[in-house]
C-alpha positions in Angstrom: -87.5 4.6 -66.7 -86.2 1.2 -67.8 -82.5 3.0 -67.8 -82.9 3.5 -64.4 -84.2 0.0 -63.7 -80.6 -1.2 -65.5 -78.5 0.6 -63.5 -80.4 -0.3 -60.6 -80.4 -4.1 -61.4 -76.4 -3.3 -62.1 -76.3 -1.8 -58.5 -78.1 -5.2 -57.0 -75.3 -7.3 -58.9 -72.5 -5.5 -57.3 -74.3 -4.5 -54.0 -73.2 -6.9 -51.2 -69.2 -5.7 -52.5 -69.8 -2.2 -52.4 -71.6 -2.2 -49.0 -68.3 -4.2 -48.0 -65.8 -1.9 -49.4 -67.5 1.4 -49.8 -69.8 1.6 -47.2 -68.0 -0.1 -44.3 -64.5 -0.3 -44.8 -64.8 3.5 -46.9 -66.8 5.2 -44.9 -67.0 3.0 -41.9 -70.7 2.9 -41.4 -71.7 1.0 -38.1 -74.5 -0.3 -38.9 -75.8 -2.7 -41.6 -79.3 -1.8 -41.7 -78.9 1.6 -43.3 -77.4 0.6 -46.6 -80.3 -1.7 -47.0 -83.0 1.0 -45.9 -81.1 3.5 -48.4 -81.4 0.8 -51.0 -84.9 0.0 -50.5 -85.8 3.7 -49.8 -84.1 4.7 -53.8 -86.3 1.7 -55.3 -89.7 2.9 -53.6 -89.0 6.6 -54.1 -89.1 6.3 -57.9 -91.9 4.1 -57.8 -93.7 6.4 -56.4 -92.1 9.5 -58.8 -93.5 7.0 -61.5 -96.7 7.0 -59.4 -97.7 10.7 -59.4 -96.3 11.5 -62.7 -98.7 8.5 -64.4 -101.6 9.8 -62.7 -104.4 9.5 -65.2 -103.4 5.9 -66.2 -104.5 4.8 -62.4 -108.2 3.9 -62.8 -106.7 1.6 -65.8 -104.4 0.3 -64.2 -106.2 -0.5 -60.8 -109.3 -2.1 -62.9 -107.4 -5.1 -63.8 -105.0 -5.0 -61.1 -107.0 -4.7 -58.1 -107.7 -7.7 -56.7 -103.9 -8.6 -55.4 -103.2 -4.6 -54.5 -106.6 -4.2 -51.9 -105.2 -8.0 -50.2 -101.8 -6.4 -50.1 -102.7 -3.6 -48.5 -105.2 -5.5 -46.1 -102.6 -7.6 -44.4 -100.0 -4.5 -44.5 -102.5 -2.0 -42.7 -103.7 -4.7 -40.3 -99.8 -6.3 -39.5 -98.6 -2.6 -38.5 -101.7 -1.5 -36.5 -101.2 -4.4 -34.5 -97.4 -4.1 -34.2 -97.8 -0.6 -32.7 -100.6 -2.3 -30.6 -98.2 -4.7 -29.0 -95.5 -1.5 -28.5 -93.4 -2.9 -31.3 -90.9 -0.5 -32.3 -90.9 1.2 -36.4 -87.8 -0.8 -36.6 -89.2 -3.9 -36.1 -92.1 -3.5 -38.1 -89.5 -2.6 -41.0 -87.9 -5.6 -40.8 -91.0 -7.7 -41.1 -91.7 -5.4 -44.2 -88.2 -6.2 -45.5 -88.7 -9.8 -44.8 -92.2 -11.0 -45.2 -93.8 -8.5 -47.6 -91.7 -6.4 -49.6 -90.8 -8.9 -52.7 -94.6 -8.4 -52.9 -94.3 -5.0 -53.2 -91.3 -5.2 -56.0 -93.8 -8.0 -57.6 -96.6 -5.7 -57.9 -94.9 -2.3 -58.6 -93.4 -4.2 -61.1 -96.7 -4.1 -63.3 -97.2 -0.4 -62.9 -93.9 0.4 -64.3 -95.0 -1.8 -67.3 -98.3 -0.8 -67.7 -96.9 3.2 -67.9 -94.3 2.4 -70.0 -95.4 -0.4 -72.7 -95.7 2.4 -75.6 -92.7 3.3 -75.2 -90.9 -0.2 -75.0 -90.7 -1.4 -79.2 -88.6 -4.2 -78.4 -88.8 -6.4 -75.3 -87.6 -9.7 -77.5 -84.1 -8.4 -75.9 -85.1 -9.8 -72.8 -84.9 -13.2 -74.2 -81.1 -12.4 -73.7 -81.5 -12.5 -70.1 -78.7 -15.1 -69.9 -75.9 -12.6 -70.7 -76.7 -10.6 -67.5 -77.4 -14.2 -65.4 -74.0 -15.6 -66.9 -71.8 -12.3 -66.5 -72.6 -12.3 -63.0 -71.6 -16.3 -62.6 -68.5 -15.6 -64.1 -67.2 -12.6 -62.0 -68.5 -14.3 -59.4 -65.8 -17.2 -60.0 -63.0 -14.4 -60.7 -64.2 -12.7 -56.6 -64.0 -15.7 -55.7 -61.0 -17.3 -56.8 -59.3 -13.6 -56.0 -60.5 -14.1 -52.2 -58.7 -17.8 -52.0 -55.7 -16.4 -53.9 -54.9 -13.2 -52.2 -57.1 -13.0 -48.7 -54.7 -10.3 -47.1 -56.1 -7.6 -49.7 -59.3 -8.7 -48.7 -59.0 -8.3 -45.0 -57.9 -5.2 -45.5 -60.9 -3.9 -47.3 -63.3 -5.0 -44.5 -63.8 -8.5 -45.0 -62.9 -10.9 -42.2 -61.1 -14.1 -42.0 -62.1 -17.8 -42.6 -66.0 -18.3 -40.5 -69.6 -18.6 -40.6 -71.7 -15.7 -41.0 -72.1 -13.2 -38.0 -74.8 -10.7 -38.7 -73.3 -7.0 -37.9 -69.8 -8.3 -38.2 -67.1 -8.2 -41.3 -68.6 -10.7 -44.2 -65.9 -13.7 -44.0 -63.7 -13.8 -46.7 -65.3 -17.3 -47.2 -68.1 -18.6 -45.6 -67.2 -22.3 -43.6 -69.0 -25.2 -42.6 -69.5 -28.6 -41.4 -66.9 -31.3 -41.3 -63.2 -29.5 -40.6 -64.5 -26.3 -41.8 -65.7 -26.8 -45.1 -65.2 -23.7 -47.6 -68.7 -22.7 -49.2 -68.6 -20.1 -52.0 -71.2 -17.2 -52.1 -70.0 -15.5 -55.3 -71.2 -12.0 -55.3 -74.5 -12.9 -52.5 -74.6 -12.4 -49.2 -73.9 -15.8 -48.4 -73.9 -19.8 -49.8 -77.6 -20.3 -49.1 -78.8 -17.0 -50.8 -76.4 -17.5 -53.9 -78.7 -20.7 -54.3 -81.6 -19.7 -54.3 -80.4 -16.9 -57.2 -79.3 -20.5 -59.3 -82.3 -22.6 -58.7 -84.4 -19.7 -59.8 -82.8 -18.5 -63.1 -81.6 -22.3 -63.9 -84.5 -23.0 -66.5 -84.0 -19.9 -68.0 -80.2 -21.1 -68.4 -81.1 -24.9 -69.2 -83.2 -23.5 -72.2 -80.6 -21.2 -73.3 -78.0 -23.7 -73.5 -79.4 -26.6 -74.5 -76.8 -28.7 -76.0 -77.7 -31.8 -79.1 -74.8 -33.5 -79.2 -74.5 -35.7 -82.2 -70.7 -36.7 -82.5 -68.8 -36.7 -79.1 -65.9 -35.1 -81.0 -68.2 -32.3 -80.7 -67.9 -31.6 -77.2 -64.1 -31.0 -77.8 -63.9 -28.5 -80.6 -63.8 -25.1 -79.1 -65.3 -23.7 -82.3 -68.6 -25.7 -82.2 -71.6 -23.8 -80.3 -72.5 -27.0 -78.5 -68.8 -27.1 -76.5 -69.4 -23.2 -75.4 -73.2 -24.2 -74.1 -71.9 -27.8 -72.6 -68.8 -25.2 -70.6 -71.4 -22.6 -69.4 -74.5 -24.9 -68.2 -71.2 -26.9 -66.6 -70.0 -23.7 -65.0 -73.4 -22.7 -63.3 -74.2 -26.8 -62.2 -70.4 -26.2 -60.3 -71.3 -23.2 -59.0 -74.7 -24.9 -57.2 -72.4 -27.5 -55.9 -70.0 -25.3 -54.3 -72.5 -23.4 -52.6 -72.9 -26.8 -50.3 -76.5 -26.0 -50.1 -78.3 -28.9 -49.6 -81.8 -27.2 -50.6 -80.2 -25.9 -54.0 -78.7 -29.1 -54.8 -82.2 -30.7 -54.2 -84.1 -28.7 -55.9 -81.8 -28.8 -58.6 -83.2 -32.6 -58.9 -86.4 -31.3 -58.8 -86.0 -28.6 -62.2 -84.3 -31.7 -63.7 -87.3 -33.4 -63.4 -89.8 -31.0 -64.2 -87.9 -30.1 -67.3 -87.1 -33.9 -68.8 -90.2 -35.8 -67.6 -90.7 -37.2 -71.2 -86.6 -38.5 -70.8 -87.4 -39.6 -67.6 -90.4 -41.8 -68.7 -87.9 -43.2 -71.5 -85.1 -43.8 -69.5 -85.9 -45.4 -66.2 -82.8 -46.7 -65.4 -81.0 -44.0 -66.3 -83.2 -41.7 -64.6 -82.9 -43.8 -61.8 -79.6 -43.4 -61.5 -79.2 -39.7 -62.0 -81.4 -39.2 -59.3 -80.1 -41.4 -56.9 -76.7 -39.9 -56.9 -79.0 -36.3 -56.0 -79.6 -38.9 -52.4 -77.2 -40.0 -51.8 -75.3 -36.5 -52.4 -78.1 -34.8 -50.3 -77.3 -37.5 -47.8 -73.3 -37.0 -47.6 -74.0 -33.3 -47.2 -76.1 -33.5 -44.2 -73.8 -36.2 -42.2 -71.0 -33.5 -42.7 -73.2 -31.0 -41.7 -75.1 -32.7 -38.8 -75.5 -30.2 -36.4 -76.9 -27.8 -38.9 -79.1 -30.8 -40.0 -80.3 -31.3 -36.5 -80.6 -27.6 -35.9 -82.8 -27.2 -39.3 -85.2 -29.9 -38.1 -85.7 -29.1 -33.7 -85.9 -25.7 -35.5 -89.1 -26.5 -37.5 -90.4 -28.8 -34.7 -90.0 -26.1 -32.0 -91.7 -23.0 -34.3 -94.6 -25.6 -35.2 -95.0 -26.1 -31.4 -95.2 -22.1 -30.8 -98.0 -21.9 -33.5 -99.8 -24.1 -31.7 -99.1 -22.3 -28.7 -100.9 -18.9 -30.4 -102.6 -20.2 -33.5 -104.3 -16.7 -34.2 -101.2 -14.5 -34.3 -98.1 -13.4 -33.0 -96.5 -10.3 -34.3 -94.4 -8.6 -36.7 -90.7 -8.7 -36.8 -90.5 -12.1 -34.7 -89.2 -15.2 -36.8 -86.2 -15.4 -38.8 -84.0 -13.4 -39.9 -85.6 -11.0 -37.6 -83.3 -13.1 -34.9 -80.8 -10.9 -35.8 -82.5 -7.7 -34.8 -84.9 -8.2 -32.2 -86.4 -11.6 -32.8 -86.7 -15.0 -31.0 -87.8 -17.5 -33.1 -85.6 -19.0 -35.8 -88.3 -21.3 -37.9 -86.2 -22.3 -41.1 -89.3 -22.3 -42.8 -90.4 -19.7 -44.6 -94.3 -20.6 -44.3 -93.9 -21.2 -41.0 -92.2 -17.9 -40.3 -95.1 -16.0 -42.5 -97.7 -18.3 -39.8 -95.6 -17.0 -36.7 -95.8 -13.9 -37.8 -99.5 -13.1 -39.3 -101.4 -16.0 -38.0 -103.4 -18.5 -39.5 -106.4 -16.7 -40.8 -104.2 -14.1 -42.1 -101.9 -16.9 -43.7 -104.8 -17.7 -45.4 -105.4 -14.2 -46.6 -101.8 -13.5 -47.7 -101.8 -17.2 -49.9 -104.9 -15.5 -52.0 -102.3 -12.5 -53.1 -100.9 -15.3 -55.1 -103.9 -16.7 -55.9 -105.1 -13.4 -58.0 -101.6 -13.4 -59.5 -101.9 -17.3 -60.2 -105.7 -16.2 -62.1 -104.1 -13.8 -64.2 -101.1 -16.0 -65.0 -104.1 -18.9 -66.0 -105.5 -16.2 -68.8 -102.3 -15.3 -70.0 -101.8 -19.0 -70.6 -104.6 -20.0 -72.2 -104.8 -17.5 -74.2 -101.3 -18.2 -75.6 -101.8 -21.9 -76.1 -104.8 -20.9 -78.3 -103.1 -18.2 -80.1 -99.7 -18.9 -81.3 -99.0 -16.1 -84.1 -95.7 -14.8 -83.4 -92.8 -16.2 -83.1 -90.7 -13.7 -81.1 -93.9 -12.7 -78.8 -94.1 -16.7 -78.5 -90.0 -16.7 -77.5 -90.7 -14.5 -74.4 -94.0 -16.9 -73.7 -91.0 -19.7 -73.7 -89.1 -17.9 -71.1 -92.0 -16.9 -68.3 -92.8 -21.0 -68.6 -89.0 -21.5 -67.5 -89.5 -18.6 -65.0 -92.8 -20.1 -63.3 -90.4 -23.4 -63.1 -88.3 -21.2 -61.1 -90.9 -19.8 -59.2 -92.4 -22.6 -58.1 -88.7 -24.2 -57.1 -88.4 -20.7 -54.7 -92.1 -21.5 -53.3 -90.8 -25.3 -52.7 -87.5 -24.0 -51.1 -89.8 -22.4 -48.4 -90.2 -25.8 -46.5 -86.7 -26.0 -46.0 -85.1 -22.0 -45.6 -86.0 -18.8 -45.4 -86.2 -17.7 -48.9 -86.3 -13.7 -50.3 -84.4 -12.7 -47.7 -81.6 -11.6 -50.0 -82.4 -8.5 -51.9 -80.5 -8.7 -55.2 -82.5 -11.9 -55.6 -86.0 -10.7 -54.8 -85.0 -7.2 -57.4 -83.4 -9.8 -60.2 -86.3 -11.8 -60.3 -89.6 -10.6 -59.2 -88.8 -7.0 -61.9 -87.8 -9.4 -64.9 -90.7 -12.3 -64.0 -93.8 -9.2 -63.9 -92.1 -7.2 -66.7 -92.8 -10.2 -68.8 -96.4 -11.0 -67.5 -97.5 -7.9 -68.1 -95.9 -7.8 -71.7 -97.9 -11.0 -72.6 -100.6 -9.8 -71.1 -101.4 -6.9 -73.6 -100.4 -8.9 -76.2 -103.0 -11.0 -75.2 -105.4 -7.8 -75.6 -108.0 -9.6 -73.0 -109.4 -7.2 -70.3 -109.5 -9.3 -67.7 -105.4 -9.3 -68.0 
């Protein structure tokens, strides 16, 4: 089971490239939806292999995992029925599965996989090396890039296209532009700048804690063979890579994990603090007066979708906001709350938030219990790294206000697998039923 999870997760790393080079340019596949529906399709097909051939652990499993599973399947049953309703076509109601709900569904399968399998898995302190996976793909995504700027020619020939924005259904530029004279923005291995982001502001705690770097002579910071100069070069080389994404929400939110994580420095250091965080403005600032008409188009785009719910507070339908624009949608919200509103109505908003309120419940035991009872150091270690994930987390949730995050696949697989695969871990080491 957890093989196939690693060479799936090694798929997700490589996956935008080989839908560029094998699927289109090799065998010159028209349309970009059916990689993604093949993809999609392999992930739910073994879950559901793993499904029938665990059987007898279901009762089990559903008696403490209920609660987030009947809301789920609420709010799916009652989105498509209505969708058919209003003659919406399968391939609509796809995409607003692919969009709005289905980093749920890789969320929640998540804990089955776990719960079926935690016999059999002796040694999970290995995750705590998370890091090597997160770093490796930072650093051939520096190498892809670097290659693109270097020799574009090759690239072109292999399906990518030249120097522009994005165009969905049309060859991935070789780099994506924007803003002032065609800025270059870097997307690494991602399907573009914006969704490289959010795969940095989610994983950066988990790197910030890894790396942490005590510095007690400066010499230090020069001598190759010191530890601290290899963790000072690596948490440099993924702060670089957020900056070249030029994504203002990444770069901002990279203030706010900063914060969250030194808010005892912070409290000490005013001034410097102060300063730090002012250079986050006025950097913020600088980015959005070279990207203005993005910057205006981000905010009449948030004004105009809070007008349409208005318009139709109860609901709309499925497959309607972003980035169902690029299939048979209308409304471009840049606003991932917004978008789910659009899309589900209010009520049904309201419904969806109290999936994450069950999860959030569970999460509260889990903690509790492991502030109470700290008796193992390696079991504590993995504790250590969910806290730095729920940073994350909530830095994804915040990024909703301004984009519209989990759109990108390899993120939603990368991090929703590795965040439940630990809850669920802690949670029968926490032996409480209610977990």
């Amino acid at each position: 089971m957890f093989k196939f999870l690693k060479v799936f997760l090694g798929l997700m790393v490589l996956y935008h490239i080989l839908v560029t080079v094998v699927i289109y340019w090799i065998f010159g596949w028209e349309s970009p939806q059916l990689p993604a529906l093949i993809r999609d399709g392999i992930r739910i097909l073994f879950f559901a292999i793993i499904f029938l051939t665990y059987r007898k652990e279901w009762k089990d499993y559903f008696l403490k995992r209920k609660r987030p599973w009947i809301l789920f399947a609420i709010l799916m049953i009652r989105g498509v029925l209505i969708s058919l309703w209003m003659d919406k076509s399968i391939s609509d109601i796809l995409i607003w599965i692919k969009y709005g709900f289905f980093y749920i569904f890789i969320f929640l399968s998540a804990s089955f996989l776990w719960f079926v399998s935690k016999d059999k898995i002796k040694n999970i302190q290995k995750f705590g090396r998370i890091w090597y996976l997160l770093m490796s793909i930072v650093l051939l995504g520096f190498v892809w890039q670097w290659a693109k700027l270097i020799w574009p020619e090759f690239f072109m020939n292999i399906w990518y296209g030249p120097l522009n924005d994005f165009f969905f259904g049309k060859n991935p530029p070789i780099y994506y532009l924007t803003g002032y004279e065609w800025t270059l923005r870097w997307q690494w291995l991602f399907a573009g700048p914006n969704n490289y982001g959010y795969f940095l502001i989610a994983f950066l705690p988990i790197v910030l804690l890894s790396f942490k770097v005590k510095i007690n002579k400066w010499k230090e910071i020069f001598n190759w063979k010191n530890k601290q100069f290899w963790n000072l070069t690596l948490m440099m080389v993924w702060i670089l890579a957020i900056l070249f994404t030029l994504s203002r929400t990444a770069i901002l939110w990279w203030a706010f994990v900063f914060i969250l994580l030194n808010i005892n420095w912070i409290k000490k250091n005013k001034i410097k603090s102060s300063i730090i965080i002012l250079m986050w403005i006025i950097w913020i600032i600088v980015l959005s007066l070279l990207k203005d008409t993005s910057t205006i188009n981000h905010i009449l785009a948030k004004f105009g979708s809070v007008n349409q719910i208005i318009q139709t507070p109860m609901w709309m339908w499925l497959g309607t906001a972003w980035p169902a624009i690029h299939h048979n949608g209308t409304i471009l919200p840049e606003n991932y709350f917004i978008q789910i509103i659009i899309e589900v109505g209010t009520i049904w908003f309201i419904l969806r938030a109290l999936i994450r309120y069950a999860v959030i419940d569970i999460e509260k035991k889990i903690k509790k219990y492991w502030t109470e009872n700290i008796n193992n150091i390696k079991s504590e270690y993995i504790f250590i790294i969910r806290k730095y994930l729920n940073i994350g987390r909530l830095s994804l949730l915040i990024m909703w206000i301004f984009l519209h995050v989990f759109e990108d696949s390899m993120v939603n697989y990368m991090f929703f697998i590795s965040y439940w695969l630990i809850n669920w871990y802690l949670s029968k080491i926490s032996n409480n039923k209610h977990l």
